[in-house]
C-alpha positions in Angstrom: 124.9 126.5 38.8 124.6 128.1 42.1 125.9 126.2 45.5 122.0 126.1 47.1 120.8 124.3 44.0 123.7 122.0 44.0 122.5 121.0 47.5 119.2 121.2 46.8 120.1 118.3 43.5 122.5 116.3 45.9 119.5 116.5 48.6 116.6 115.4 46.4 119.1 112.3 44.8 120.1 110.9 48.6 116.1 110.9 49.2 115.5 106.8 47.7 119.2 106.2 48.4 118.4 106.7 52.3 114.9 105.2 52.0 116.2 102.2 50.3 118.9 101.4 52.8 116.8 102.8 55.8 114.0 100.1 54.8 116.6 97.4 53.8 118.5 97.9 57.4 115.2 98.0 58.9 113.6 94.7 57.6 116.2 92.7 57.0 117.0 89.3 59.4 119.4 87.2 60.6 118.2 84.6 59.2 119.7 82.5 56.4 117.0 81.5 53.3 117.4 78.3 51.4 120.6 78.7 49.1 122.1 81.1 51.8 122.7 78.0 54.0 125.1 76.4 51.9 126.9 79.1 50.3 127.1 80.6 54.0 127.2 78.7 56.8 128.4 75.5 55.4 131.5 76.7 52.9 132.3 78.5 56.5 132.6 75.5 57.9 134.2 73.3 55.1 136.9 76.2 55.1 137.5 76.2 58.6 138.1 72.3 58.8 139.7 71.9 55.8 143.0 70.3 56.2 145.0 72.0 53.7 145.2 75.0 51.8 144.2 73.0 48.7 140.6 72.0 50.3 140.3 76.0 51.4 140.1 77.4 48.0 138.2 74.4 47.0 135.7 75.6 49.3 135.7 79.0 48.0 135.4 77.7 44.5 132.9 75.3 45.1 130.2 75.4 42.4 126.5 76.4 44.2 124.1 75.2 41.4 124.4 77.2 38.2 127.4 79.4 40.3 130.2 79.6 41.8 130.5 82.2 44.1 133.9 83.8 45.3 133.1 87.4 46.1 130.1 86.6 48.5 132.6 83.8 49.8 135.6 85.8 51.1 133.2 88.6 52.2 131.6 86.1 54.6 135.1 85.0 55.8 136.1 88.6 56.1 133.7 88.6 58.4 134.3 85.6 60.5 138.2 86.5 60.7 136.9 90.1 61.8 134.3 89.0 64.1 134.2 85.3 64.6 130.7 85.2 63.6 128.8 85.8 60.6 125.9 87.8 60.5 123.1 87.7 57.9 121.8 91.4 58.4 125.2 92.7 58.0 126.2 90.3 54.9 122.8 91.9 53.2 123.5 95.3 53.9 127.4 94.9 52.2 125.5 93.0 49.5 123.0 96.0 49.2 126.3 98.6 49.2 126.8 97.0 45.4 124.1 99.0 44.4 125.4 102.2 45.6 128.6 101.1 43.9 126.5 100.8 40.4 125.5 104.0 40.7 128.5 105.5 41.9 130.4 104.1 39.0 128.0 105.1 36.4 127.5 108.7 37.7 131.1 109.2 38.3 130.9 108.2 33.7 128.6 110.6 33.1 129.8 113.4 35.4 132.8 113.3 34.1 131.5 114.1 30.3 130.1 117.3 31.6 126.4 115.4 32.7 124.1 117.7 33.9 123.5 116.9 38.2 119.4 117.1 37.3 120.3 114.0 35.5 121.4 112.0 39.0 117.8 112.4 40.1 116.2 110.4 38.4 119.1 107.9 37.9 119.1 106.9 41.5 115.3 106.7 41.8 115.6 104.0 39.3 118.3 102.4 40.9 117.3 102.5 44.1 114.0 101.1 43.6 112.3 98.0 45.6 111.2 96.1 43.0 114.0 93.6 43.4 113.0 93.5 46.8 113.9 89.9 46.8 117.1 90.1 46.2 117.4 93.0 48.7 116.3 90.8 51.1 118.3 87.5 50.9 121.8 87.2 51.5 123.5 85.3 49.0 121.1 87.3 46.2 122.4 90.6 47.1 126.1 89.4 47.2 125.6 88.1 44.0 123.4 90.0 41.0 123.8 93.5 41.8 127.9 92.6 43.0 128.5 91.4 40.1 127.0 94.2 37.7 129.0 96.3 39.9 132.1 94.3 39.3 132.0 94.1 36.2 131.1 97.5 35.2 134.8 98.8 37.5 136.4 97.0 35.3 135.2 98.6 32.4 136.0 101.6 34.0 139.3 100.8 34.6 139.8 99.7 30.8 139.1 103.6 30.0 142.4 104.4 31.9 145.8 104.2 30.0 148.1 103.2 32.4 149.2 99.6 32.7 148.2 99.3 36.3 144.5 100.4 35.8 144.6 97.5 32.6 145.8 95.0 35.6 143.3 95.8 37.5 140.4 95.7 35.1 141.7 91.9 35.0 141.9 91.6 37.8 138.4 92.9 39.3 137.3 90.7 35.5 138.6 87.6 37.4 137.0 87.4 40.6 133.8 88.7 38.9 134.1 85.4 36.8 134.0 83.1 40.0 131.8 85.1 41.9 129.0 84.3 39.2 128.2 82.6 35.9 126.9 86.3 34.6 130.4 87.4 35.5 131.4 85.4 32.3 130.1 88.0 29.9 132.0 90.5 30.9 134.8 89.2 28.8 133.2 89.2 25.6 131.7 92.4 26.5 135.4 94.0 27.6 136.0 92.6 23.9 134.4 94.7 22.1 135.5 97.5 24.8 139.3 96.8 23.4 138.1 96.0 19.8 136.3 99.3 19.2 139.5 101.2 20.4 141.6 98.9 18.3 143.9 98.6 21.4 145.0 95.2 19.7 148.0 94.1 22.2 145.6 94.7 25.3 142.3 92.7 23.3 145.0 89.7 22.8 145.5 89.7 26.4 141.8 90.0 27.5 140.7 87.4 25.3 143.7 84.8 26.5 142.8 85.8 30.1 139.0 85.5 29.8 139.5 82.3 27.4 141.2 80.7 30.1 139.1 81.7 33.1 136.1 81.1 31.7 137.9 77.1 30.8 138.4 77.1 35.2 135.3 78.4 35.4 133.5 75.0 34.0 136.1 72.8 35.1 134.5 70.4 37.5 131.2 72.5 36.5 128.0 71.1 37.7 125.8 71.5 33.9 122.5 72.0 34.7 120.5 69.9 32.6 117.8 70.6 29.7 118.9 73.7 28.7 118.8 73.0 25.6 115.4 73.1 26.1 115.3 76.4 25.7 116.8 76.2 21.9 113.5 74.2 21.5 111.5 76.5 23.3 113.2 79.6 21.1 112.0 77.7 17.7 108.7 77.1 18.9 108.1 80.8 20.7 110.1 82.9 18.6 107.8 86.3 19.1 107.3 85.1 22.6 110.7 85.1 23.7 111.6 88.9 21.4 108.5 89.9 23.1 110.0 88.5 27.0 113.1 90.2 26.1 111.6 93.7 25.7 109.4 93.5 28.6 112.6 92.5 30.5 114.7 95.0 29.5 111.7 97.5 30.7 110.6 95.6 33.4 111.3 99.0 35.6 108.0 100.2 34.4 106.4 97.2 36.5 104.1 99.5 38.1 100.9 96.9 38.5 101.7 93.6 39.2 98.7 92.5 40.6 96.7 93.5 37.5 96.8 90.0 34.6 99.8 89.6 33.2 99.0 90.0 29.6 98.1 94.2 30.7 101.4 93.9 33.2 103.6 93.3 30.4 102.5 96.6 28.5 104.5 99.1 29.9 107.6 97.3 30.6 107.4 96.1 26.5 107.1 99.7 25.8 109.9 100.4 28.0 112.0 97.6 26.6 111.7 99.0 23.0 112.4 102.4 24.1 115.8 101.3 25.7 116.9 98.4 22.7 116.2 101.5 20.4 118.2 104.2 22.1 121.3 101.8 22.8 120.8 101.3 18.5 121.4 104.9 18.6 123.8 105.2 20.5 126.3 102.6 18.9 125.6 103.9 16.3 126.7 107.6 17.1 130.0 105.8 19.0 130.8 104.2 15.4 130.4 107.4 13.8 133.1 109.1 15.9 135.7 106.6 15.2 138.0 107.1 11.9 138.0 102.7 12.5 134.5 101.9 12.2 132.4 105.0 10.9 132.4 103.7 7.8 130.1 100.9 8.7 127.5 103.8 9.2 125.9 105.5 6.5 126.5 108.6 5.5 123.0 110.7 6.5 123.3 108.6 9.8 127.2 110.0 9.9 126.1 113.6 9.1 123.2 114.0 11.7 125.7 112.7 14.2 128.4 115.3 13.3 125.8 117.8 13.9 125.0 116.2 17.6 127.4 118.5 20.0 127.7 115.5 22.7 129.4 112.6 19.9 131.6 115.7 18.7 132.9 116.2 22.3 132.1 112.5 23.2 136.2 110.3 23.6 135.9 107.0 22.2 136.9 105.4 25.7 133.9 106.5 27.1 131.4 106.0 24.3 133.1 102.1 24.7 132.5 102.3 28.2 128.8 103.0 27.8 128.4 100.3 25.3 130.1 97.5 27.1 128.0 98.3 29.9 124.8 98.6 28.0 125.9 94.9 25.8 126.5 93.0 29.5 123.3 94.1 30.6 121.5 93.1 27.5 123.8 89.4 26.7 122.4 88.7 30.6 118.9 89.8 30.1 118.7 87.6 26.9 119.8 84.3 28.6 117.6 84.8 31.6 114.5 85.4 28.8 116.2 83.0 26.3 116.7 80.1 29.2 114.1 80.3 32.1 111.1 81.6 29.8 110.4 77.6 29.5 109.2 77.5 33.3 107.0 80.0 33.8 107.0 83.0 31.1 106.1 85.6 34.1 109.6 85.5 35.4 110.4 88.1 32.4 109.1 90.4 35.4 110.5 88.9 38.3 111.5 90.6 41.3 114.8 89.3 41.0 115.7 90.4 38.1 115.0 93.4 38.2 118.4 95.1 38.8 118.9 94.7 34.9 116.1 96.7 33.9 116.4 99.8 36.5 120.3 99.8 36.0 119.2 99.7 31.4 116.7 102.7 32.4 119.2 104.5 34.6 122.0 105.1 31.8 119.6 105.8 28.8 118.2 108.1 31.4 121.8 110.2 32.1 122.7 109.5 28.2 119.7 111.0 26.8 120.2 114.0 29.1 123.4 114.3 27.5 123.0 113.7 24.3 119.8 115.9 23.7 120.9 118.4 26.3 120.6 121.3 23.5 117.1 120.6 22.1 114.8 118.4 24.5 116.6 119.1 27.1 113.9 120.3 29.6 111.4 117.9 28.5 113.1 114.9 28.8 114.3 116.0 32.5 110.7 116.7 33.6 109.3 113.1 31.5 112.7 110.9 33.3 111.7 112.3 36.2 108.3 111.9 36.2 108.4 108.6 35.3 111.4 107.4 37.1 109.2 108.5 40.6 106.2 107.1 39.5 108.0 103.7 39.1 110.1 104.3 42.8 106.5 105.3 44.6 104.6 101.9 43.0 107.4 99.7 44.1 107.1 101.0 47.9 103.4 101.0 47.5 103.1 97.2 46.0 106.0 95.7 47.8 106.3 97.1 51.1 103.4 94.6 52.7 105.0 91.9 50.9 108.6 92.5 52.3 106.6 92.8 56.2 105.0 89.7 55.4 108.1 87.8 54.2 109.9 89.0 56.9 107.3 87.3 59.4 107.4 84.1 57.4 111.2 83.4 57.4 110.7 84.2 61.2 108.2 81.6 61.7 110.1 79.3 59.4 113.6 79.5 61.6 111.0 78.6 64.5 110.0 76.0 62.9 113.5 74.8 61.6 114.9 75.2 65.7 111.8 73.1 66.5 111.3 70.5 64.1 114.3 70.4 61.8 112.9 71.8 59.0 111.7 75.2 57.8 114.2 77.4 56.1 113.8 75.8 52.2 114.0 72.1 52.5 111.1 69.8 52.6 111.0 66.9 55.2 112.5 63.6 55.5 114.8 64.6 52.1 118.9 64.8 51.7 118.7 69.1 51.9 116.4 68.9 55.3 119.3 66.2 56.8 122.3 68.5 55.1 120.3 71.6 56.6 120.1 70.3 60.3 123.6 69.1 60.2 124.8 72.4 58.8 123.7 74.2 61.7 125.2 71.9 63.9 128.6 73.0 63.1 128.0 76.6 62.9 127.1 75.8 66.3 129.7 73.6 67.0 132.4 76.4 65.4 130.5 78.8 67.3 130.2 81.3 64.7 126.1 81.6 64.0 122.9 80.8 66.1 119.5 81.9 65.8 118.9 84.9 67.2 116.9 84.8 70.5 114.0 85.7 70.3 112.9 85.4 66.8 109.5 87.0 66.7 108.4 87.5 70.6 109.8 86.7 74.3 106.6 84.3 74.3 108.1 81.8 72.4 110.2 79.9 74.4 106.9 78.6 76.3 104.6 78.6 73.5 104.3 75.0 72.8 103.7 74.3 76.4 100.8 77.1 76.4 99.2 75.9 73.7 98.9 72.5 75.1 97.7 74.1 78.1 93.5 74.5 77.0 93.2 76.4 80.1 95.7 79.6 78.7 93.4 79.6 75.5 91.1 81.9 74.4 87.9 80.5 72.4 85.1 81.8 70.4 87.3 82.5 66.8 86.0 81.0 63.8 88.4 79.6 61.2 87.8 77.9 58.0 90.1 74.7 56.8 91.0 73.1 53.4 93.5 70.5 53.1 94.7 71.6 49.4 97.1 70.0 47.0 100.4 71.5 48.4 98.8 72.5 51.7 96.5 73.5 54.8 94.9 77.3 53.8 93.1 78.4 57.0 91.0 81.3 56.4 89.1 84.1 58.7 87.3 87.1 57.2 86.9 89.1 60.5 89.0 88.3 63.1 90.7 92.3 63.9 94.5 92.5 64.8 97.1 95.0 64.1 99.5 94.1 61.3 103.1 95.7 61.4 106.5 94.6 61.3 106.4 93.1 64.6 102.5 92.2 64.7 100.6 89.9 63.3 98.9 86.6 63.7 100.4 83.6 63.7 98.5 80.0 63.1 99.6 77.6 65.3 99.2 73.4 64.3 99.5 71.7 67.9 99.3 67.6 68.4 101.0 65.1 70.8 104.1 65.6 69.3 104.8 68.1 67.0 104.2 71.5 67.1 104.2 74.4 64.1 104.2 78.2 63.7 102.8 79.9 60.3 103.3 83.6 59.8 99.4 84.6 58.7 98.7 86.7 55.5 96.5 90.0 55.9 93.5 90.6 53.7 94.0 94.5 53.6 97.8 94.6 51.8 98.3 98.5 53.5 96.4 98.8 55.9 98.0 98.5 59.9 94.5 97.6 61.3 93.5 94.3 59.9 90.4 92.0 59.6 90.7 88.8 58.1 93.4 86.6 57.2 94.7 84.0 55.2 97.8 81.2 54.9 98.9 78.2 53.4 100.7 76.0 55.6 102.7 73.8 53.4 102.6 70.2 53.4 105.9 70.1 52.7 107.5 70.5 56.2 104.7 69.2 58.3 104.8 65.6 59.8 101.8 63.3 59.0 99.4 63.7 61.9 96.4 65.3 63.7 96.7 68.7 65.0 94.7 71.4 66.6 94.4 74.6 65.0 95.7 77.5 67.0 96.0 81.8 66.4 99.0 83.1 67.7 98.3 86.8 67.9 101.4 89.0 68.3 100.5 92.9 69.1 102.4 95.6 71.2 99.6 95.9 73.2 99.7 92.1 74.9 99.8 88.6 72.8 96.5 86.6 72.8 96.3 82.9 72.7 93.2 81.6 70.9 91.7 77.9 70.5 90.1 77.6 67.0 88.5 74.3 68.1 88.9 73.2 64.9 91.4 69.9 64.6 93.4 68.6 60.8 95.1 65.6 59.9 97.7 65.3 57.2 97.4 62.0 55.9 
């Protein structure tokens, strides 16, 4: 291949890698979200005034719910000790490096066995996708699912080396992915069968004693979540609804229209599902028929076509383990996700989340296939992986792009409200979290190491409570429409015209004698940056029994406006 189409190849591939960190840089905050706060801020400061070494790695250790969570841990004291502050933005974007490092790993597999560079296109346009957008925009998320794929998939790369020291290592990257999160458990039985198919039988002792007694650490002292054995019950009862959640899992890349019902959502990512459970059946298949250990175990006419198959002949078992292991983590995860949390809502088969498994799945059948069939459908399959592989890049941006500019303004107008009223950022009020919340920040003021950023959406805010109880600095003469609901106050306006951006938007306001509240407002048109009509539901859930005036807060470039709604609600 020529140099200009190498550059041409590399050019194309860094096109959704710069996109994804260019957006991710661009909208991300420094602003912790919920579980951030105490896997952040707070084992900060139980680490700083711990007493003894003893309570420091007690505080890295520390289980967070269904985790524990060492890597995002000592990359947030990294930071402090470099710094003396920690900073969310920067945190995100080092979690967000993990995916580069997933990809990095896995090309580096595939180049390596010849792999054709056409194949890296498409590879990273399923990798770097935004459908996980919710992960790529909250902290402890992106230091935890996509780090730990990462993490564990070096270490099967390291278990393809011979040397003693690359076998160390593969431990030792094993162990910390182990306390950096519960998924980080199945990489030992998945660096098992890694050892087991080589028959490297001294090493496979090792792993097994090693991962046998991390994983007994791991639970010791182990908060157990409770009624998940629920989801044995759940299993029983659902059987072909739970094989069914685990297909459309495994494909949930092929997402493209989430807003359609989710019975004609789940289509294409089923498809997809079967299409990748199917290949990996293939190609274990093929890796058992290379190795004088297990080829027996396939039959013959399978054994013959796969003699005739030019990759498997060339193909060294190390590498056909490596795939495997990688390809059996993914799936062991994606089956306990489907197989546990199915019993709450069945749509989070498809959530945003997630879906790191699913684009990383579609990424290596993607640069296998290439391989494998690089003789016969060769052309085809790059022009179809691709094709489809853009189409499922282009729909993320297109779906999620409003939905990450109006998070983004929410969490904003929730760390207003936290600074103002003491809640806001994930706790309700009057409970323990709110009072552990408030008191957490008090120390990562008091250490001096993390304060909300000044200001948080406009210069106006420092004097807006006093403007809005100021009726002469309001505008009048905009309509709203009120409806206390279960969970919540929606206010709604089908014609009110603003510009909606990254830094504009409108803002409902909830003013009485003494409280005050800030809401982040919801566009009706999802892509458009000139806007008329909006909604929001301002939860119940952090607002103080009262009666309030309903303000509009309209943030623009151009000027703010201040508008009186004359309209007035009280939470009972």
């Amino acid at each position: 291949m020529s140099s200009s189409k190498r550059y041409i190849i590399f050019a194309i591939t860094l096109v959704p890698i710069v996109v994804f960190y260019g957006f991710s840089i661009s909208y991300s905050i420094n602003v912790p979200w919920f579980d951030d706060i105490e896997n952040i801020p707070y084992f900060l400061a139980q680490y700083l005034d711990a007493p003894s070494w003893y309570g420091k790695v007690a505080a890295l250790l520390r289980p967070n719910n269904e985790h524990r969570v060492l890597s995002a841990r000592l990359i947030v004291y990294l930071q402090y000790l470099f710094t003396h502050t920690i900073n969310f933005r920067i945190l995100n974007l080092i979690g967000n490096l993990t995916v580069l490092g997933i990809f990095l790993v896995i090309s580096r597999a595939y180049l390596k066995h010849k792999g054709i560079l056409y194949g890296l296109i498409p590879a990273a346009f399923f990798i770097f996708n935004l459908q996980f957008y919710s992960m790529t925009f909250m902290t402890i998320m992106s230091l935890q699912y996509q780090l730990i794929i990462f993490e564990v998939f070096l270490s099967f790369y390291l278990l393809t080396k011979p040397s003693k020291s690359a076998f160390l290592g593969a431990i030792l990257v094993a162990l910390v992915g182990t306390y950096s999160m519960g998924n980080g458990v199945m990489g030992w039985p998945a660096g098992a069968l890694f050892l087991l198919y080589l028959g490297q039988w001294n090493r496979l002792i090792v792993w097994i004693i090693t991962g046998a007694l991390a994983i007994v650490g791991y639970f010791s002292g182990y908060a157990f979540v409770q009624g998940n054995d629920e989801g044995f019950i759940y299993f029983f009862n659902h059987p072909f609804k739970v094989i069914i959640g685990f297909f459309a899992f495994t494909g949930g890349i092929l997402d493209w229209f989430p807003r359609i019902t989710f019975e004609k959502r789940m289509l294409l990512p089923v498809i997809g599902g079967i299409t990748i459970v199917s290949f990996f059946i293939y190609y274990v298949l093929g890796a058992l028929s290379i190795s004088t250990r297990w080829q027996r175990i396939v039959p013959a006419f399978a054994r013959k076509h796969y003699k005739q198959n030019t990759y498997f002949q060339q193909l060294s078992p190390q590498w056909a383990a490596f795939w495997v292991s990688c390809f059996v983590y993914l799936f062991i995860n994606s089956a306990l996700v489907v197989f546990f949390r199915t019993r709450f809502d069945y749509q989070l088969v498809l959530w945003a989340t997630y879906k790191i498994y699913p684009g990383t799945l579609m990424a290596m059948t993607c640069l296998l296939s290439l391989q494998i069939f690089r003789w016969r459908l060769h052309s085809l399959l790059v022009i179809v992986f691709i094709g489809i592989s853009l189409v499922s890049w282009a729909s993320s941006y297109w779906h999620f792009v409003p939905q990450v500019t109006q998070d983004r303004k929410q969490r904003l107008a929730f760390a207003l409200n936290q600074q103002r009223n003491g809640v806001g950022l994930g706790a309700e009020k009057k409970s323990a979290f709110a009072e552990f919340v408030v008191k957490t920040f008090e120390r990562s003021k008091s250490h001096g190491f993390y304060q909300f950023p000044q200001p948080l959406i406009s210069s106006q805010e420092s004097r807006l409570e006093a403007l809005f109880r100021d009726s002469t600095q309001l505008k009048t003469g905009v309509n709203v429409k009120t409806e206390m609901l279960p969970y919540g106050l929606e206010v709604y306006n089908d014609s009110f015209e603003f510009v909606n951006s990254k830094e504009e938007g409108v803002f409902v306001t909830l003013t009485s004698p003494t409280h005050f509240y800030v809401f982040s407002a919801e566009p009706l048109l999802h892509r458009s940056r000139t806007q008329k009509g909006f909604r929001i539901n301002c939860p119940k859930g952090v607002i103080e029994n009262d009666t309030y005036q309903v303000g509009l807060w309209v943030v623009q470039k151009n000027g703010n406006q201040l508008w009186n709604t004359q309209q007035s609600v009280t939470f009972p």
